[in-house]
C-alpha positions in Angstrom: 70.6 90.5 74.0 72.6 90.0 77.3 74.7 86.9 77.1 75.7 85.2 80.4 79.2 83.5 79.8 79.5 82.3 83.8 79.4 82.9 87.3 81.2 86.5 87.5 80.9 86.5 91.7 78.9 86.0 94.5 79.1 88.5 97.7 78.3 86.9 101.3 77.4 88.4 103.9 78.9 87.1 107.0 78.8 87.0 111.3 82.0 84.7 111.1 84.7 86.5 109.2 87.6 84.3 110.4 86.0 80.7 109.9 84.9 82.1 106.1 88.2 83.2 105.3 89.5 79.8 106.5 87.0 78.2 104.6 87.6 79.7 101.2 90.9 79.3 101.5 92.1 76.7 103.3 89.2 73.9 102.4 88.3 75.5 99.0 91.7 76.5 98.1 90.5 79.9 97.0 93.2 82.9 97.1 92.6 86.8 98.3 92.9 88.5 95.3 91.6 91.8 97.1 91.1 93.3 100.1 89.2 96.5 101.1 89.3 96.6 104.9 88.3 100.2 105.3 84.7 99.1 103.4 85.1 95.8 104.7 85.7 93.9 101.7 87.7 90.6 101.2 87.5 89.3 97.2 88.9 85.7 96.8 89.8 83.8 93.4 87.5 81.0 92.2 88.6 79.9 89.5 87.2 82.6 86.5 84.5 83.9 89.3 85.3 85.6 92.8 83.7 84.6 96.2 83.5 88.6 98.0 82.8 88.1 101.9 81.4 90.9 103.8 81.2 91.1 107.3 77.7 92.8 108.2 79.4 95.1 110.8 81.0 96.7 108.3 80.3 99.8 106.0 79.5 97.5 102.9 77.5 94.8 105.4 75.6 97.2 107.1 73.7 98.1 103.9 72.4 94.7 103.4 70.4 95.1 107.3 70.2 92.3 109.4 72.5 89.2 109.6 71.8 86.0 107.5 70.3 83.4 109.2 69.3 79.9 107.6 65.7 80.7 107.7 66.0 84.0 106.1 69.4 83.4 103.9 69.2 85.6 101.3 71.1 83.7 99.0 70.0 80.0 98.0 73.1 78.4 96.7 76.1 79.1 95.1 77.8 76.2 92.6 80.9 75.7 92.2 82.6 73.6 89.2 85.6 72.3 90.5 87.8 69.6 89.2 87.2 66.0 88.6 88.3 64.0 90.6 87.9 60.4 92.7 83.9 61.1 94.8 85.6 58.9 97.6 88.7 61.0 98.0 86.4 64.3 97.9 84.5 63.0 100.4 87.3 61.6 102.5 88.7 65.3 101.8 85.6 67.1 103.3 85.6 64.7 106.2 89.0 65.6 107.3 87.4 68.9 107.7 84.2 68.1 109.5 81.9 69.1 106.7 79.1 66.9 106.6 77.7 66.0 102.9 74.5 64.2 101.6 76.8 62.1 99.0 76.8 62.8 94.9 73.9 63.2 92.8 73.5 63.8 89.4 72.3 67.5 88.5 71.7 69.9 85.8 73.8 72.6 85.4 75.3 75.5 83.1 77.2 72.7 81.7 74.3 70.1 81.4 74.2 67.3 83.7 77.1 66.6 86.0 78.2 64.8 89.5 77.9 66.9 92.5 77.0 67.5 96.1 76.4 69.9 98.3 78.1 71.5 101.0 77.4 74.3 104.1 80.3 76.6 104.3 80.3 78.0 108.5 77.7 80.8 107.9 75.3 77.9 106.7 75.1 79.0 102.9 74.4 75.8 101.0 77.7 75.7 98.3 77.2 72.9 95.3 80.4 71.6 94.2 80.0 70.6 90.8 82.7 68.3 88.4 83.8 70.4 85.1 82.7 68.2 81.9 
C-alpha cells in the first residue's frame, strides 16, 4: 500500500516567468535548486518539497496547452507549512509586498488543524501558508 509521507512538488505553469521567480524567492525565500533552460525548467527548494515553474512557451509548457487562467487554473491550491511565527508580523510581512490576504483561519491539514491563510502568488494560484505543529 502506497504511503504518502508529504508534498514531494508541485509544477506551475506560468505567463510571468520573472515575477514567479521573484516571488518564490524573494517573498517565499525559496532557493533554485535546478535549472533546465533548454526544457524550460526552473526547480526551487521548499523546505523537503520543490516548487518547479514552467513557462508555457517552453518545450515542457507547451505540453500542458493553453495558459492558466483563474477560471480554468488547473491546479486549486498548493499549501505550504512554513514556520511559526507572530500572524501580525506575517501579515505586516506580506503587506510590504502588496499581497493582499483574507487574515488566519483555522484549517485541517496533513498535520491536523493549524493557523493559516491564503495567498495568490502573480500568476493567480491560490498558495495556503500553513504554521508547522
Amino acid at each position: 500500500m502506497i504511503q504518502v509521507q508529504g508534498l514531494d512538488h508541485v509544477v506551475f505553469r506560468t505567463t510571468k516567468l520573472d515575477a514567479m521567480l521573484h516571488f518564490y524567492q524573494q517573498v517565499l525565500g525559496c532557493a533554485i535548486e535546478r535549472e533546465l533552460k533548454h526544457e524550460g525548467l526552473t526547480q526551487l527548494r521548499a523546505g523537503n518539497a520543490l516548487i518547479d515553474i514552467v513557462p508555457c512557451d517552453s518545450e515542457l509548457g507547451r505540453l500542458g496547452g493553453k495558459a492558466p487562467v483563474q477560471d480554468g487554473r488547473n491546479v486549486d491550491h498548493v499549501c505550504l507549512l512554513i514556520t511559526p511565527m507572530d500572524e501580525q508580523a506575517l501579515l505586516d510581512y506580506l503587506a510590504e509586498f502588496g499581497i493582499a490576504t483574507e487574515g488566519f483561519a483555522k484549517r485541517y491539514g496533513a498535520q491536523g488543524f493549524g493557523r493559516s491563510l491564503y495567498i495568490n502568488d502573480p500568476e493567480g494560484n491560490v498558495i495556503e501558508l500553513k504554521f508547522s505543529n
